[in-house]
N, C-alpha and C positions, 0 to 999 in steps of 0.2 A: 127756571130763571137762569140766564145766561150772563155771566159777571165778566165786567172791566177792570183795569187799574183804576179807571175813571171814577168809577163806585165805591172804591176801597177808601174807607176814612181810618178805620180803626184795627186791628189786630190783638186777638187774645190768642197768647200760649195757655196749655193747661195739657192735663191727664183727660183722657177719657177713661169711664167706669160702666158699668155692667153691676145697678146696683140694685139689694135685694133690702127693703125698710122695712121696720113694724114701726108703727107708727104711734101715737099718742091714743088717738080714739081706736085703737084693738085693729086699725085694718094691716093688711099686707099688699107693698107694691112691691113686686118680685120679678126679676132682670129686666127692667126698665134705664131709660139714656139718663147718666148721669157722669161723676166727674168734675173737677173742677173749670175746665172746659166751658162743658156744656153751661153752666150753671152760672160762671160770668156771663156767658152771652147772653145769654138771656136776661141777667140782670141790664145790661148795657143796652142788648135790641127793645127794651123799653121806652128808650130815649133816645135812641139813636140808629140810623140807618148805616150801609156800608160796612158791613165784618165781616171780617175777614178769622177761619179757626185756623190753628196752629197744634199739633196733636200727632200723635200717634197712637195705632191700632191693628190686630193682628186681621189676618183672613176670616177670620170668623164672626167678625162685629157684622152686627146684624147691619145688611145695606137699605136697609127700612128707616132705620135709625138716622144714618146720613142724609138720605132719602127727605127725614122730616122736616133734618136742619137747613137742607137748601130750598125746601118750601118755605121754610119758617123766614128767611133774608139774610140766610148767614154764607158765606161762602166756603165751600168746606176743600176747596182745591189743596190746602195745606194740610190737610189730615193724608197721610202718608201710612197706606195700609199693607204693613208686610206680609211676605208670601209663606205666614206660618201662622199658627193661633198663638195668642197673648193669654194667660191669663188678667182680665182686669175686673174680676168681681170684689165689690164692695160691700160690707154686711153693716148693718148701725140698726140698731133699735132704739125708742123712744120709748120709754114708757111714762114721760110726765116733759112737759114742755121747756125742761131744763136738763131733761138729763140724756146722753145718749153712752149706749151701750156696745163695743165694737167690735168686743168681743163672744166665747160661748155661743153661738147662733142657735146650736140644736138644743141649749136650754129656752135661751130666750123661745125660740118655737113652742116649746112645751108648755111656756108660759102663759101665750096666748092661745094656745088651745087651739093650734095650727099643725097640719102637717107639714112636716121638716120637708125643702123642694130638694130634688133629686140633684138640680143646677147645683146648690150649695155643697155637697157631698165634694170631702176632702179639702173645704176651704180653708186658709191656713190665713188669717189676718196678720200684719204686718206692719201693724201701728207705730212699735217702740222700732222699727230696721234703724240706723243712721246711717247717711246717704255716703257714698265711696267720694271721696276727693280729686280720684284717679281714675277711676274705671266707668265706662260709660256700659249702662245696661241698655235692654232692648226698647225702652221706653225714652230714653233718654234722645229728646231733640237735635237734630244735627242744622245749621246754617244752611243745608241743601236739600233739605226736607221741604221747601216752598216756595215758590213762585217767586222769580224775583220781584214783579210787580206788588207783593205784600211789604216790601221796604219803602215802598211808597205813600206811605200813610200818616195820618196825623200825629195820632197817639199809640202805642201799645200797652198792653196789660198784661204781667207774664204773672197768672195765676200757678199756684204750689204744684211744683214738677221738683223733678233733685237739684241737686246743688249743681251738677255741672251743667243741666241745661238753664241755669240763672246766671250762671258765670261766664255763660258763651256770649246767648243771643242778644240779650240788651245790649252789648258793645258793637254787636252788627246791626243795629240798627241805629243807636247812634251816629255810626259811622254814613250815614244813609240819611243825618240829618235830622230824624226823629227824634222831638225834642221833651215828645211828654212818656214821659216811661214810669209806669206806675207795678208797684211788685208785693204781691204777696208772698213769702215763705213758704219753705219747707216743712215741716218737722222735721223731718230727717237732716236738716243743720241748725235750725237753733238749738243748738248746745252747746256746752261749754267748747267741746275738743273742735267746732269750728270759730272760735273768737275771733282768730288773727285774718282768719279770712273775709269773715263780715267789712268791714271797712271798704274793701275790690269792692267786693258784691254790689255794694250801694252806692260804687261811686257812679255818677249823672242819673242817678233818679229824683227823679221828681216827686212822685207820693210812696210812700213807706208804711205799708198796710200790715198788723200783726195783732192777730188775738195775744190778749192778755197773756195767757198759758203759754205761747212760743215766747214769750217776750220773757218771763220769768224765767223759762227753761235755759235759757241764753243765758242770763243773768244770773243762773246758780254760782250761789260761793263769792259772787261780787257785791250784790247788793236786793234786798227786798222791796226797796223801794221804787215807785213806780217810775214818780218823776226823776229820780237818777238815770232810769232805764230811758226813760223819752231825752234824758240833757247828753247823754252818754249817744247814742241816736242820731240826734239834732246836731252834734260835732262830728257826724260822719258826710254829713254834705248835703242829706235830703232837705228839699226845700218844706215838705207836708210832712206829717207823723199822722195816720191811725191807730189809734189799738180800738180792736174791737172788742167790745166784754159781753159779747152776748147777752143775757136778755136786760143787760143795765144799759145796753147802749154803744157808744162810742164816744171816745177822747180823740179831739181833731187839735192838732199842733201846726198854727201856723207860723214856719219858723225864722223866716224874715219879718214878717208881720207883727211878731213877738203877743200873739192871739190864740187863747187857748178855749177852747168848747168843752162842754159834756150836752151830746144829745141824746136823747132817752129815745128809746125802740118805739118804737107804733108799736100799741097791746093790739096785737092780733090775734087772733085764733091757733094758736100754735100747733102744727101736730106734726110737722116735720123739719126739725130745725136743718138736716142734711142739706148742705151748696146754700145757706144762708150767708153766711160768710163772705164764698164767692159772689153772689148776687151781689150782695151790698157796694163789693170793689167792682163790679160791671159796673151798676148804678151812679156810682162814684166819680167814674171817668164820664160818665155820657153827661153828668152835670157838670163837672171841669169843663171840658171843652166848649161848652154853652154859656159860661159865667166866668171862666178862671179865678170863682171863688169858694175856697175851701171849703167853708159854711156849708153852701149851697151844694155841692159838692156833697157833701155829707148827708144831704137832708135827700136827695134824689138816691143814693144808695142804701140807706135807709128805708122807704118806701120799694124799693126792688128787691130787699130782705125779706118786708113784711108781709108781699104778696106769694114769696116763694114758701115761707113756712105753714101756708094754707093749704099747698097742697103736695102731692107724690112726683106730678112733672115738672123737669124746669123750665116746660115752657105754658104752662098753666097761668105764668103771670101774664102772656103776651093777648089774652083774652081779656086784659081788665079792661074796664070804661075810664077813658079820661075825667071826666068827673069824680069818679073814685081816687084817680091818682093824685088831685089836684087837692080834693078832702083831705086826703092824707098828707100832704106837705102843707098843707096848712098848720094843720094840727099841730105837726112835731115843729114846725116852725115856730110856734108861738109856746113852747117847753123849752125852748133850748136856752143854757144859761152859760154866760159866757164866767171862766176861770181865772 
C-alpha cells in the first residue's frame, strides 16, 4: 500500500518494543511487535483509517514487523530506523488478570515451567528509570524524524515516550494547526521532581489520559485524593481528564461540560492485560473524532482494550466482527453511570 498526505487523518507517537509475555492461561508469546506504538494503533485502526506511526527503532527490528504494520493500514514512513541495534525488549508476566509482573523473568520462567529464551539473556528491566529533563536518549523523538506531510493531520496521540519527546512534538504540531492532541504519560515523569513542569506539558491538549498509579505517583506528598488530583488537572487547561483504573474501568472528566463518568471495563476474557491501556487511548481518539463526545469517546476505547486483552498480538483485535464490536458497546453503554 502506497500512502498520501491525502490519507493521513491521524498520527500516533509512541515506543516501539520487542516483547517477551507469559500470560494468564500458562502460554508464552516471545519477541513478538509490541510497544505502546503499536498497540495504540491498533487500538485506533479499529475505528479509524489513515495512520500514520511516529517511532523509533534500531537496525535490528525485525522488517517483518514493519512489513505487518503497512499491510495492516498503518503508515509507518515515520518510524525512523537507526543505523545501530536498540535495545527495546519488554518482559511482563501475568499470572492472574489483574496482575502483571515486570520484573525477575528467569523466575517467572521457572514458574511456568518454561524454558528461559536465549533472546531475554542479560535483560535488565527499567521500570522505576525517571526520565532526564535535559538529555535526549536514543529513543527519544526528534521534530525531523517524519514526513512533513504527518503535520497534516486531524488528530494526534502522543502515546508514553520520555518527557522530552512530550515536550517537543505536541507544540509542533499545534503549531501546524492540529487541534486534537490527546497524551498519555510517561512514568518516568509522573513524579513528584517533575511537578513544575507538568502545567508546559499539557498546555493545548485536549484529552489527558493517566492510569490511576501515574496519577498518584505525581501526587505523592500532595494529596491522596483522587478528585483533588482530577481538580488540580482540570486547572491545567485540559479540556478531557481520563484516569484509567484497570480492571474497574475508567473515570472520564468532561471539564467544560462540568460531566463526570465511571465506565466499567467489558469483563472479557483476560490473559494479557499488556498495551491495554494503550489500546483503549487509540480507541478513544477514533471515537472523538466520529462524536466529539467524551462519553462515547470512552465507550469506543474501552471495547479496543477489551479485545486487546484476549490475546498476544496487538493487532489480533483488527480481525474482530463488527457485530461483536457493536455487542460490546452496547453492553458497556447501558453500565455506564454518570458522577
Amino acid at each position: 500500500m502506497v500512502f498520501s498526505s491525502k490519507l493521513l487523518q491521524f498520527v500516533v507517537v509512541g515506543k516501539l518494543n520487542r516483547n517477551f509475555i507469559l500470560t494468564a492461561n500458562g502460554a508464552a508469546a516471545l519477541d513478538s511487535p509490541g510497544g505502546s506504538l503499536v498497540y495504540a494503533a491498533a487500538g485506533l485502526r479499529l475505528w479509524q483509517q489513515g495512520i500514520g506511526l511516529i517511532g523509533r527503532a534500531g537496525e535490528d527490528y525485525p522488517a517483518e514487523w514493519l512489513e505487518r504494520m503497512r499491510t495492516e493500514g498503518l503508515d509507518i514512513r515515520g518510524v525512523k530506523i537507526l543505523p545501530e541495534t536498540l535495545d527495546l525488549r519488554y518482559f511482563a508476566s501475568h499470572p492472574d488478570p489483574v496482575t502483571s509482573i515486570l520484573s525477575n523473568p528467569v523466575s517467572e520462567f521457572a514458574k511456568h515451567q518454561l524454558p528461559f529464551p536465549k533472546a531475554l539473556l542479560g535483560y535488565n528491566p527499567t521500570t522505576e528509570n525517571v526520565d532526564s529533563k535535559v538529555t535526549a536518549s536514543l529513543t527519544t523523538i526528534r521534530g525531523h524524524d517524519f514526513p512533513e506531510d504527518f503535520l497534516d493531520v486531524k488528530a494526534a496521540h502522543f502515546a508514553p515516550v520520555d518527557y522530552l519527546t512530550h515536550s517537543l512534538l505536541p507544540s509542533i504540531f499545534r503549531q501546524h494547526q492540529v487541534n486534537t492532541l490527546t497524551l498519555d504519560p510517561s512514568e518516568g515523569y509522573m513524579t513528584p521532581s517533575f511537578w513544575e513542569e507538568i502545567p508546559g506539558l499539557l498546555r493545548g491538549i485536549t484529552v489527558f489520559h493517566s492510569a490511576e498509579r501515574k496519577l498518584r505517583s505525581l501526587f505523592q506528598g500532595r494529596t491522596d485524593d483522587i478528585w483533588e488530583m482530577i481538580d488540580a488537572i482540570s486547572a491545567m487547561g485540559v479540556e478531557i481528564i481520563v484516569v484509567k483504573r484497570a480492571e474497574k474501568g475508567q473515570l472520564v472528566i468532561d471539564v467544560p461540560g462540568k460531566r463526570r463518568w465511571e465506565v466499567p471495563a467489558y469483563p472479557a476474557k483476560v490473559i494479557n492485560v499488556t498495551g491495554a491501556g494503550d489500546a483503549f487511548c487509540g480507541g478513544f481518539l477514533g471515537g472523538y473524532k466520529d462524536t466529539y463526545d467524551p462519553l462515547e469517546a470512552a465507550l469506543h476505547g474501552n471495547i479496543s482494550a477489551s479485545f486487546v486483552v484476549e490475546g498476544t498480538d496487538p493487532f489480533y483485535i483488527l480481525d474482530t466482527l463488527p457485530q461483536l464490536i457493536n455487542l460490546r458497546l452496547d453492553y458497556v453503554r447501558s453500565l455506564v453511570r454518570e458522577i
